[in-house]
C-alpha positions as CSV (number, residue, x, y, z in Angstrom):
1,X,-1.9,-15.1,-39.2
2,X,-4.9,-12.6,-39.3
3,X,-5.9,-13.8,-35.5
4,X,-2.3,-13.1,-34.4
5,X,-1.9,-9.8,-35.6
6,X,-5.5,-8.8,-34.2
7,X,-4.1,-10.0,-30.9
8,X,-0.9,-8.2,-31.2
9,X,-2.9,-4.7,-32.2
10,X,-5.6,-4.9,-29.2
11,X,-2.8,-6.1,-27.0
12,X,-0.7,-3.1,-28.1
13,X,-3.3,-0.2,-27.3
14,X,-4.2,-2.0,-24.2
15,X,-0.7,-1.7,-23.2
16,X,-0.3,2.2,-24.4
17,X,-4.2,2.8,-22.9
18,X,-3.0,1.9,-19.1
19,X,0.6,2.4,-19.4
20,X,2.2,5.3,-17.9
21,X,5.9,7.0,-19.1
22,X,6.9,9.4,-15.8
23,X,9.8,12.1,-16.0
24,X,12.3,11.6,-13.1
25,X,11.2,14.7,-11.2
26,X,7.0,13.8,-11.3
27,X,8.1,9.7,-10.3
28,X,10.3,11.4,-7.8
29,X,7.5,13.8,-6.4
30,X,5.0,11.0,-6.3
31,X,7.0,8.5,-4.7
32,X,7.2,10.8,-2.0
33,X,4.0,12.9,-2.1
34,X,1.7,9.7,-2.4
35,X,3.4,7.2,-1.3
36,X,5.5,8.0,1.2
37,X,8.9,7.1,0.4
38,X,11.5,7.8,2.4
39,X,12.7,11.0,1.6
40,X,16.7,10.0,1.9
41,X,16.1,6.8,-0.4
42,X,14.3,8.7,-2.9
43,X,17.1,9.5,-5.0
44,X,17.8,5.2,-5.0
45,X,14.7,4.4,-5.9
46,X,14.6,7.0,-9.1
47,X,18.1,5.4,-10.0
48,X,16.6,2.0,-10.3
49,X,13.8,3.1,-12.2
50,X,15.9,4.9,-14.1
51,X,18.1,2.3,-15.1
52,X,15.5,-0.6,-15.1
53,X,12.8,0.1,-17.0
54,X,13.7,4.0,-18.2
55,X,10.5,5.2,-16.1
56,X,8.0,3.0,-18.0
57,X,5.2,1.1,-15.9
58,X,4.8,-1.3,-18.9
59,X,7.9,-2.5,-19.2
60,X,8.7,-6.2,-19.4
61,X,12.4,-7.5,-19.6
62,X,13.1,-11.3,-20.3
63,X,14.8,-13.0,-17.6
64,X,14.9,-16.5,-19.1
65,X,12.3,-19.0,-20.5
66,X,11.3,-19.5,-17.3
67,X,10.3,-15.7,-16.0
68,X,10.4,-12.2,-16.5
69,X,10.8,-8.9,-14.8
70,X,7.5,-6.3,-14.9
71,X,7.1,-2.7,-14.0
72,X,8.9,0.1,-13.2
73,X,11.5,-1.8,-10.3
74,X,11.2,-4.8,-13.0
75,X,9.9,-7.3,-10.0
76,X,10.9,-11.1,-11.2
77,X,8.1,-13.2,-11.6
78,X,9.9,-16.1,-10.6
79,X,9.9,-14.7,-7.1
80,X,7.4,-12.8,-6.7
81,X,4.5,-12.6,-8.9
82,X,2.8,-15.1,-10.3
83,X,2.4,-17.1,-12.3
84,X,5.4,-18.7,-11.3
85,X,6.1,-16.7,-8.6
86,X,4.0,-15.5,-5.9
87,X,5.4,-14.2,-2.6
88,X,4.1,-10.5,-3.0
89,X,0.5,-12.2,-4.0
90,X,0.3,-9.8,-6.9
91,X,-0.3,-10.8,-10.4
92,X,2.3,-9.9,-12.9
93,X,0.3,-8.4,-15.3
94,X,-0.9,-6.0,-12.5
95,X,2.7,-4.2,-11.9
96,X,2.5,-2.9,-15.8
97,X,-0.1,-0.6,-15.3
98,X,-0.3,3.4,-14.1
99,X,-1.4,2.4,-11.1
100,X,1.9,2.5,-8.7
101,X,0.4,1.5,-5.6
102,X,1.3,-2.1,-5.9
């Protein structure tokens, strides 16, 4: 019991240490400032954000026992990440971080 709730802790602050929490207007200014998004999807993309993981890069919603969705468009990782999934040749674990690029 002691070793699981060591785990849980460090996996907690690693999770608040390179998670990121955006307001709609900063995602939306970064989307297009950074990363070039097209400027008359932007307001889509926010939407699904919105909606999908309430603008947190960390966030993980169960699909089923076989997969998950990760990150702020909640990509499945039966598709495409692994470790069941791997079209976009991204790890899952990768998308829950502050780093939007991928």
């Amino acid at each position: 019991l002691k070793r699981i709730t060591v785990w849980y802790f460090v996996s907690l602050v690693a999770v608040l240490c390179w998670a990121k929490v955006y307001e709609r207007c900063e995602l939306a200014k970064e989307l297009l400032e950074k990363h070039r998004a097209p400027q008359n999807q932007l307001s889509t993309w926010v939407c699904i954000v919105e909606h999908e993981s309430q603008y947190n890069t960390s966030a993980v919603g169960r699909l089923s026992s076989e997969g998950s969705d990760h990150g702020l468009f909640q990509i499945s990782s039966i598709y495409w990440c692994s470790p069941s999934g791997y079209v976009c040749a991204i790890s899952c674990d990768s998308l829950e971080d502050d780093d939007i690029t991928d």
